[in-house]
DOVEX-769300 format. One record per residue (C-alpha): residue number from 1; x, y, z; residue in one letter. Coordinates in steps of 0.02 Angstrom, whole numbers, always signed. Layout:
BEGIN
{node NUM,{X,Y,Z},A};
...
! end
This chain:
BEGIN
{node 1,{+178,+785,+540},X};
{node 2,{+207,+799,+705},X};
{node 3,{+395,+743,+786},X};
{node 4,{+406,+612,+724},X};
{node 5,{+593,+527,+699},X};
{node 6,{+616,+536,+513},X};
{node 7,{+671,+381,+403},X};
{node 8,{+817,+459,+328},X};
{node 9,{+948,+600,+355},X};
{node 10,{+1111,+643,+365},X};
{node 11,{+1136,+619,+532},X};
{node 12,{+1046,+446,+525},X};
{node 13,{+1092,+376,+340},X};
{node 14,{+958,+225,+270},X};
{node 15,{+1108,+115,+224},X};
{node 16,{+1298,+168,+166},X};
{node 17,{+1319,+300,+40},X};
{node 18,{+1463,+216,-59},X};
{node 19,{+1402,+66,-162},X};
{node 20,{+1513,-108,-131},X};
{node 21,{+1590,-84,-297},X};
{node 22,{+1668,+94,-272},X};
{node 23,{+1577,+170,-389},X};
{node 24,{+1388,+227,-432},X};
{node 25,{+1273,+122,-492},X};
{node 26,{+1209,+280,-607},X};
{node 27,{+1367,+310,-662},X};
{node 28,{+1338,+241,-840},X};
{node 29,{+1464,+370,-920},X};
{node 30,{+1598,+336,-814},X};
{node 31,{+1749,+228,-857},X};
{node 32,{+1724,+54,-780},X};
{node 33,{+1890,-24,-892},X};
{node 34,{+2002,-10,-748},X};
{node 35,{+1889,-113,-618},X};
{node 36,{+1873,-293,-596},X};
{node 37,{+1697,-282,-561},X};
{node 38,{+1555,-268,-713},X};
{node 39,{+1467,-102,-677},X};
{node 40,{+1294,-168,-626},X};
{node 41,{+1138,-98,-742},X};
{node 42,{+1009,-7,-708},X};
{node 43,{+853,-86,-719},X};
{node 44,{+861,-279,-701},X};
{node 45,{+880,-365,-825},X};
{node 46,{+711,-484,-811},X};
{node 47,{+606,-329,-841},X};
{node 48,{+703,-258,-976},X};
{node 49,{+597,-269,-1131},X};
{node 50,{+550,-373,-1224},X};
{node 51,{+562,-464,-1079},X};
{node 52,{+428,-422,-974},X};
{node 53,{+329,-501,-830},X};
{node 54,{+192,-531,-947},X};
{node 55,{+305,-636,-1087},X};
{node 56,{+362,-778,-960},X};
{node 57,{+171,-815,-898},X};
{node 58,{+166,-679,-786},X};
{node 59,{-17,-598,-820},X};
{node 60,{-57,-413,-804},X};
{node 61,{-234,-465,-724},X};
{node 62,{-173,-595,-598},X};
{node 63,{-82,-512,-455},X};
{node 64,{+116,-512,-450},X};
{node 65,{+253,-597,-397},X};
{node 66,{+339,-573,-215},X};
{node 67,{+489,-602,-140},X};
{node 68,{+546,-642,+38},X};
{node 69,{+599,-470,+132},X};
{node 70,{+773,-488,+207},X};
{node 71,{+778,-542,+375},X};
{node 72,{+813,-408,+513},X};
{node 73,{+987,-402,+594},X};
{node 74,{+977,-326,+774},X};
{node 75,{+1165,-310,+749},X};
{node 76,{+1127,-193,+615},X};
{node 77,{+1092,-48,+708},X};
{node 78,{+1122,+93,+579},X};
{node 79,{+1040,+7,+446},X};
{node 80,{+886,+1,+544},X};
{node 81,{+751,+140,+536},X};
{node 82,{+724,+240,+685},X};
{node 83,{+553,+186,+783},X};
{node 84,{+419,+258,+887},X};
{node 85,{+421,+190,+1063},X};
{node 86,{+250,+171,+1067},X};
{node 87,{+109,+166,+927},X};
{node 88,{-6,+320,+925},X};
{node 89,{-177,+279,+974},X};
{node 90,{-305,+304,+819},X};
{node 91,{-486,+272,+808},X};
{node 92,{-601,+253,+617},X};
{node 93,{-726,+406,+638},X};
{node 94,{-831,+322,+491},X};
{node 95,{-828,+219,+342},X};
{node 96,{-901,+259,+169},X};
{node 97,{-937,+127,+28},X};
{node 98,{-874,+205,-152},X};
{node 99,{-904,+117,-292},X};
{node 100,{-760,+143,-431},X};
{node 101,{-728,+170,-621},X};
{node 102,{-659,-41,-611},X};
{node 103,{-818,-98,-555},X};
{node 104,{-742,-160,-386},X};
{node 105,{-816,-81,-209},X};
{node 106,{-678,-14,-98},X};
{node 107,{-720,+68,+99},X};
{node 108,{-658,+213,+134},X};
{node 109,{-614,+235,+304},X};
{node 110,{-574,+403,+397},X};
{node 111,{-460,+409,+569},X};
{node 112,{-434,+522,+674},X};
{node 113,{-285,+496,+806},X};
{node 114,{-182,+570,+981},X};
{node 115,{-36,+629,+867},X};
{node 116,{-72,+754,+734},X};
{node 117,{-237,+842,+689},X};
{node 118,{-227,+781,+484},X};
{node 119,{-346,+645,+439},X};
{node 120,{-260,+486,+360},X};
{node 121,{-353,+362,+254},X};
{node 122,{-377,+174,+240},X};
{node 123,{-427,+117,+76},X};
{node 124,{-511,-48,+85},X};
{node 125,{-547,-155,-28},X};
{node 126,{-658,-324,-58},X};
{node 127,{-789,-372,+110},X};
{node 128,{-655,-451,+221},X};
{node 129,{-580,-315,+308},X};
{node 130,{-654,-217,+451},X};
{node 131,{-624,-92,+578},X};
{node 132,{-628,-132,+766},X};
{node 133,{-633,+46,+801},X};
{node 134,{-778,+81,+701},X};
{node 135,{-890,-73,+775},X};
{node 136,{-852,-22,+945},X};
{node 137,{-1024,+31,+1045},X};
{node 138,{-1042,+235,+1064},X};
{node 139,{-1100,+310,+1215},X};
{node 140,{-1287,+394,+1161},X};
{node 141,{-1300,+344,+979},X};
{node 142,{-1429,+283,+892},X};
{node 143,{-1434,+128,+762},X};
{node 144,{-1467,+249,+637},X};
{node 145,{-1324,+362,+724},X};
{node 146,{-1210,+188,+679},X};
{node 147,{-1281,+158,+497},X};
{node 148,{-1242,+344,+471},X};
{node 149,{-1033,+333,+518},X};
{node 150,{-1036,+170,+440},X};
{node 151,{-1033,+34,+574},X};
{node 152,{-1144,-81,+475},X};
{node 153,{-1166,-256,+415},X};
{node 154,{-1228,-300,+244},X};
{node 155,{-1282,-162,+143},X};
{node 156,{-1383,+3,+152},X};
{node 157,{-1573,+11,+70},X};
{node 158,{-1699,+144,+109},X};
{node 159,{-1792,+104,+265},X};
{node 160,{-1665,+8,+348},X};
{node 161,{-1703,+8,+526},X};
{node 162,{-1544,-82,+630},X};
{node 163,{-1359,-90,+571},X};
{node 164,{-1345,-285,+622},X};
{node 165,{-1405,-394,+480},X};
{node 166,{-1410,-530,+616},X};
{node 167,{-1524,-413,+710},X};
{node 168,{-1648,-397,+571},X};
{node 169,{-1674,-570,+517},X};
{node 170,{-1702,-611,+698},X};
{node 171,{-1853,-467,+713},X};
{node 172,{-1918,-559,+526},X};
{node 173,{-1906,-728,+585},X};
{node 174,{-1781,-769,+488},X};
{node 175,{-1630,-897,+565},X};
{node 176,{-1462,-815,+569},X};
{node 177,{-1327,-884,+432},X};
{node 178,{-1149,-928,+454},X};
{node 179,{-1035,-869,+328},X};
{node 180,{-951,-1001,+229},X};
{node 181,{-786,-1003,+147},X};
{node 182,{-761,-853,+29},X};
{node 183,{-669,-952,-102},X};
{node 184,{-819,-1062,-112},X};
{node 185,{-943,-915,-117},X};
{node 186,{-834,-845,-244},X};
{node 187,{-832,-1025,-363},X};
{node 188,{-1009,-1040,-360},X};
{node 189,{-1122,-886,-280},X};
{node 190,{-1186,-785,-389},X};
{node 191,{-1239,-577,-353},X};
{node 192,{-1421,-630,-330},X};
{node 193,{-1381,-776,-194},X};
{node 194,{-1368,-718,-6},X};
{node 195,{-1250,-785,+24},X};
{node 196,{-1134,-693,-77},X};
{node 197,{-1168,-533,+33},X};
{node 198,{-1042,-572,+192},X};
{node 199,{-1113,-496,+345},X};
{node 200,{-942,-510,+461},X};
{node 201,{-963,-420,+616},X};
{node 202,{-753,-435,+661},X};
{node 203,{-601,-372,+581},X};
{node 204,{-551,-534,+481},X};
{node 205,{-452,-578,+333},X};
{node 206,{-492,-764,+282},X};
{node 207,{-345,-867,+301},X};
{node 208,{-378,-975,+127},X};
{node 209,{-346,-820,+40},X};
{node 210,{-170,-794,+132},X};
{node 211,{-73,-644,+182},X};
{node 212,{-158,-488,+133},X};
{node 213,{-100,-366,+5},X};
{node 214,{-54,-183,+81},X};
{node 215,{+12,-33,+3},X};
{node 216,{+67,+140,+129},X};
{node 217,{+60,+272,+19},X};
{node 218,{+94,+463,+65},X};
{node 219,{+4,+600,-16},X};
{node 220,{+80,+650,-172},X};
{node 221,{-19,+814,-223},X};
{node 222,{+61,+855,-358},X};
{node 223,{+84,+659,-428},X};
{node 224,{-85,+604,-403},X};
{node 225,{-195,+776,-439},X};
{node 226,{-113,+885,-569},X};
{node 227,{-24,+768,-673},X};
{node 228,{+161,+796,-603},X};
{node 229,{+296,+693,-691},X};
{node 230,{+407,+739,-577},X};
{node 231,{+377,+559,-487},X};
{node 232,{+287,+409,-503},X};
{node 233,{+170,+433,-315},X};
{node 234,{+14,+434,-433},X};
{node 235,{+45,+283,-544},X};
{node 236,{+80,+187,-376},X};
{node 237,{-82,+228,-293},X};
{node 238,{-161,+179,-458},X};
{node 239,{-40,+12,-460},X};
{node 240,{-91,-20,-293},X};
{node 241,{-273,-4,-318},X};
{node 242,{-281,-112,-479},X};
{node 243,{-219,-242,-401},X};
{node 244,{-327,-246,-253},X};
{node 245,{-473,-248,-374},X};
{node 246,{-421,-409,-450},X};
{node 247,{-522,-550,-442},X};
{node 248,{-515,-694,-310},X};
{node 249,{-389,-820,-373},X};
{node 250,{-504,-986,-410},X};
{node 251,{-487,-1158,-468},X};
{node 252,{-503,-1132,-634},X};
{node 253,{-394,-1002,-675},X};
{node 254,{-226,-995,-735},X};
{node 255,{-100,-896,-812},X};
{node 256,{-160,-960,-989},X};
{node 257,{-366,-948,-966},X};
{node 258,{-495,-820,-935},X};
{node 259,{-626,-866,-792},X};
{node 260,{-784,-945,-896},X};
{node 261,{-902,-841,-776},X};
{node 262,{-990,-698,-850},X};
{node 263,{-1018,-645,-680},X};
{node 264,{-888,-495,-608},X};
{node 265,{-778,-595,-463},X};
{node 266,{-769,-516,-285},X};
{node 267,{-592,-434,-262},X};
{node 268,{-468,-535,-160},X};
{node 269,{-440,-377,-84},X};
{node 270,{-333,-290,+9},X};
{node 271,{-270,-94,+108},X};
{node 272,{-217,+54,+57},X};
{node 273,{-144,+154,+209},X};
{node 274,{-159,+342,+135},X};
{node 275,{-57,+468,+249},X};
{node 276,{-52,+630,+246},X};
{node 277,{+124,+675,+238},X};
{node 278,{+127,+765,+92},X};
{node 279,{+335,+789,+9},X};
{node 280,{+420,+642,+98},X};
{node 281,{+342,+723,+274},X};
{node 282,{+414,+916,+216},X};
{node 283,{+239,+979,+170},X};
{node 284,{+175,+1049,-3},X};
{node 285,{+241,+1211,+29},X};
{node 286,{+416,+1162,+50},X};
{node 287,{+414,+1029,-84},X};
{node 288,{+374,+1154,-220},X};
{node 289,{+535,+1259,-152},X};
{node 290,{+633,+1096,-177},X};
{node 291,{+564,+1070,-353},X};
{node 292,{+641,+1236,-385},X};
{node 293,{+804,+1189,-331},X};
{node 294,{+762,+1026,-438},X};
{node 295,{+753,+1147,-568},X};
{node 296,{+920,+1229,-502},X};
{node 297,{+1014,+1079,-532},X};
{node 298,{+991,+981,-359},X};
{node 299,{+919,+807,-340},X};
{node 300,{+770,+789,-221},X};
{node 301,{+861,+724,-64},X};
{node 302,{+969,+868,-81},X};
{node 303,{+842,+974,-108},X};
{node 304,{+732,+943,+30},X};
{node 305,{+918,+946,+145},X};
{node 306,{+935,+1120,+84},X};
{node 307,{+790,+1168,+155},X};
{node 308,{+852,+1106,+314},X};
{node 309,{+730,+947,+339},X};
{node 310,{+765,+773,+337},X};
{node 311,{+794,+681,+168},X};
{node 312,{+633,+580,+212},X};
{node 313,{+553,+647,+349},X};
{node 314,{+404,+518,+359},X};
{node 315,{+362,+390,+477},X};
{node 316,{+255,+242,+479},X};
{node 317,{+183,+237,+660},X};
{node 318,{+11,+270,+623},X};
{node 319,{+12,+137,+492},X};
{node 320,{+58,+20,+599},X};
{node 321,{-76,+62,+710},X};
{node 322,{-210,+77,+548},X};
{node 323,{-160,-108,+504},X};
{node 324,{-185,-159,+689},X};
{node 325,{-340,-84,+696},X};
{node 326,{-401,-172,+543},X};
{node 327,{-370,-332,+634},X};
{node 328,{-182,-370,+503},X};
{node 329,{-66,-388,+637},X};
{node 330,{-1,-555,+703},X};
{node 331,{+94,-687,+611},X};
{node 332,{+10,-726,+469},X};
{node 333,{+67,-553,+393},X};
{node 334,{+53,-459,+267},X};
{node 335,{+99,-426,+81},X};
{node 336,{+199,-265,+75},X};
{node 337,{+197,-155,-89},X};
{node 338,{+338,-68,-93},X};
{node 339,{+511,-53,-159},X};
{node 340,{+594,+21,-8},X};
{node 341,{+676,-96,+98},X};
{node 342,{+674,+23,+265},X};
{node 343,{+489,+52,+248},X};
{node 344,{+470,-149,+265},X};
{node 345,{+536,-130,+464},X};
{node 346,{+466,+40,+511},X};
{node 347,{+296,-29,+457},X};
{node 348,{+329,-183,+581},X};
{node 349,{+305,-73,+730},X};
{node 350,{+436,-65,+869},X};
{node 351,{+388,-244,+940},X};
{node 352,{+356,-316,+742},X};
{node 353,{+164,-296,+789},X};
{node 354,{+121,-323,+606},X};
{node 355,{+233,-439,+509},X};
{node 356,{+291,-410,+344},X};
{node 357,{+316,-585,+254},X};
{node 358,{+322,-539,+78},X};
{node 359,{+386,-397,-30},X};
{node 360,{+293,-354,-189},X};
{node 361,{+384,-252,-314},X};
{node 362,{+317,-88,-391},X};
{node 363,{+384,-96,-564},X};
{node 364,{+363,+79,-652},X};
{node 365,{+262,+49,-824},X};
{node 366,{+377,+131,-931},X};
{node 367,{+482,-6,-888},X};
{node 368,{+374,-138,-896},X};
{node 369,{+287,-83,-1072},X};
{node 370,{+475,-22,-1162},X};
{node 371,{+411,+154,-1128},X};
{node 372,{+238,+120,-1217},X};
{node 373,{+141,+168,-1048},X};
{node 374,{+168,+240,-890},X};
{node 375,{+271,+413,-849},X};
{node 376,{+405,+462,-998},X};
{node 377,{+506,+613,-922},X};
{node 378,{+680,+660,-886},X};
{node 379,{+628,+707,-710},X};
{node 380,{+533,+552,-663},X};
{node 381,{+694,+460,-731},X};
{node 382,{+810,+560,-613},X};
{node 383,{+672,+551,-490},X};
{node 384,{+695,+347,-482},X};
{node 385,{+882,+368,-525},X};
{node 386,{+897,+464,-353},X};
{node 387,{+772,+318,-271},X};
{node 388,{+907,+174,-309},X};
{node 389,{+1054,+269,-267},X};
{node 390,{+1024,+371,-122},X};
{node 391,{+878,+300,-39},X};
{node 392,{+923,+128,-101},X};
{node 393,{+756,+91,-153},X};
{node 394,{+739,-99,-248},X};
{node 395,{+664,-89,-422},X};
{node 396,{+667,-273,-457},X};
{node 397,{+582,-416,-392},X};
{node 398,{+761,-514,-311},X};
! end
């Protein structure tokens, strides 16, 4: 990454090093009969097992519970995460459809940008989300030059002559169609109907389906490619995409019922912002140095300072800008994925261009199951272990 101002270091600590109490919240050896103060556990104890999200009505297929992010306080200046001045400018080069193992359709969407020569990733998913970069008219192309980068309505079929639908039902004769409600669409159109196809030619979210879901997620080679257990980066992604692939929330469903409908539901939908900032911003070549001195006995924060960067050298400008561009700034918000509370703000932008009005928890598996999924490994424990305490990441959902 370019210069960006990193997130967290020692000369600009995320929030005070010494817990409230006086003593480490991953202390669990330590001897806590002297203090007033019950040493606080671990992992919370709602999503200790047996009692898991799933065993008070909480279903695996619906999507999960949020909470309110704390409100920011200006007065707070060194718990606040450094921020660009200005956005960098970024602009979607093209847009791919990929069907998936689920089922669900997602878009991927390539940018390019004024910052850094690395090209980051928006992950869309379900037909509501768009790219006012990528519609934008280009000097000299062609419609096929359009259909080609992906700045089309509708779908793609051989012979296709014009990347407006509106454009070719008005050369057949056909009257153009307003898109009705989603939800409705979703109750009662089926694959086969028309009208289930949305042809939206802006970036729009529909409001009856309320504050997007959005996940930023930083390349994790190692987590998400050749089965690292040294962290948790690829179950998130996968986490984050599940969820996003879950159906439209309708009428008739509820925590107790399946949808009667034979018929596979749109996805509500939602982003994945995928950024190349491979090791907390370090690079891959550094991070495997600091997974030696993992090795030698050092956590990863200290690791990565050893190697004289930043504890988290990322930053969250060109998100910001990625979520503009896909038309999910303003003040209906968005739903953040995430359990780091400084992420929440640095994603807001320096003037809170996108809003973050909900948090939504990522609970590791291995909790959530009593170890019966998800990543079982001394370092992914340590890895988390080091999250809570030193980045003060939030693994519960209060």
């Amino acid at each position: 990454m370019p210069d960006f101002p990193s997130l967290a270091s020692p000369a600009f600590a995320p929030v005070a090093s010494q817990p409230p109490n006086g003593f480490s919240e991953l202390d669990l050896a330590g001897d806590f009969s002297t203090s007033s103060v019950a040493p606080p556990p671990l992992v919370s104890p709602a999503y200790t097992p047996p009692h898991t999200p799933n065993a008070d009505g909480q279903r695996y297929d619906r999507l999960p519970r949020s909470v309110k992010p704390e409100p920011h306080d200006p007065a707070k200046v060194g718990d606040a995460p450094k921020l660009l001045e200005t956005l960098p400018e970024v602009n979607c080069e093209v847009r791919a459809r990929i069907p998936t193992t689920t089922g669900q359709e997602m878009w991927l969407h390539l940018y390019h940008n004024n910052v850094d020569n690395k090209e980051h990733l928006a992950i869309v998913f379900g037909p509501h989300i768009r790219s006012q970069s990528l519609d934008e008219e280009r000097p000299g192309e062609t419609e096929r030059d359009r259909m080609i980068r992906g700045a089309y309505t509708g779908t793609l079929f051989p012979g296709r002559t014009h990347s407006r639908v509106d454009q070719i039902r008005q050369d057949a004769g056909v009257p153009p169609k307003v898109p009705g409600s989603p939800l409705l669409q979703a109750n009662g159109a089926s694959p086969a109907d028309e009208s289930y196809n949305h042809d939206y030619t802006y970036s729009s979210y529909p409001a009856e389906l309320g504050p997007p879901l959005v996940r930023i997620h930083s390349e994790c080679y190692t987590g998400e490619t050749v089965w690292s257990a040294r962290c948790d980066c690829g179950e998130q992604l996968d986490e984050a995409a599940r969820l996003m692939s879950l159906p439209l929330a309708t009428p008739g469903s509820t925590p107790d019922t399946e949808h009667p409908s034979p018929i596979r539901m749109p996805s509500s939908g939602g982003v994945i912002v995928y950024l190349r900032q491979e090791g907390r911003g370090i690079g891959l070549l550094s991070k495997l140095k600091a997974y030696n001195l993992q090795d030698l006995g050092h956590d990863t924060m200290e690791a990565n300072i050893l190697l004289r960067h930043p504890g988290d050298a990322r930053s969250y400008g060109l998100a910001t800008a990625i979520l503009l561009d896909l038309g999910l700034g303003g003040e209906r918000g968005i739903r953040l994925l995430t359990n780091n509370p400084e992420k929440i703000r640095a994603v807001e932008g320096p003037n809170r261009e996108v809003r973050v009005v909900e948090r939504v928890p990522m609970i590791p598996l291995a909790w959530k199951t009593g170890g019966k999924e998800g990543i079982n490994s001394p370092e992914v424990e340590k890895y988390i272990s080091t999250k809570i305490e030193k980045f003060k990441h939030m693994f519960s959902p209060t």
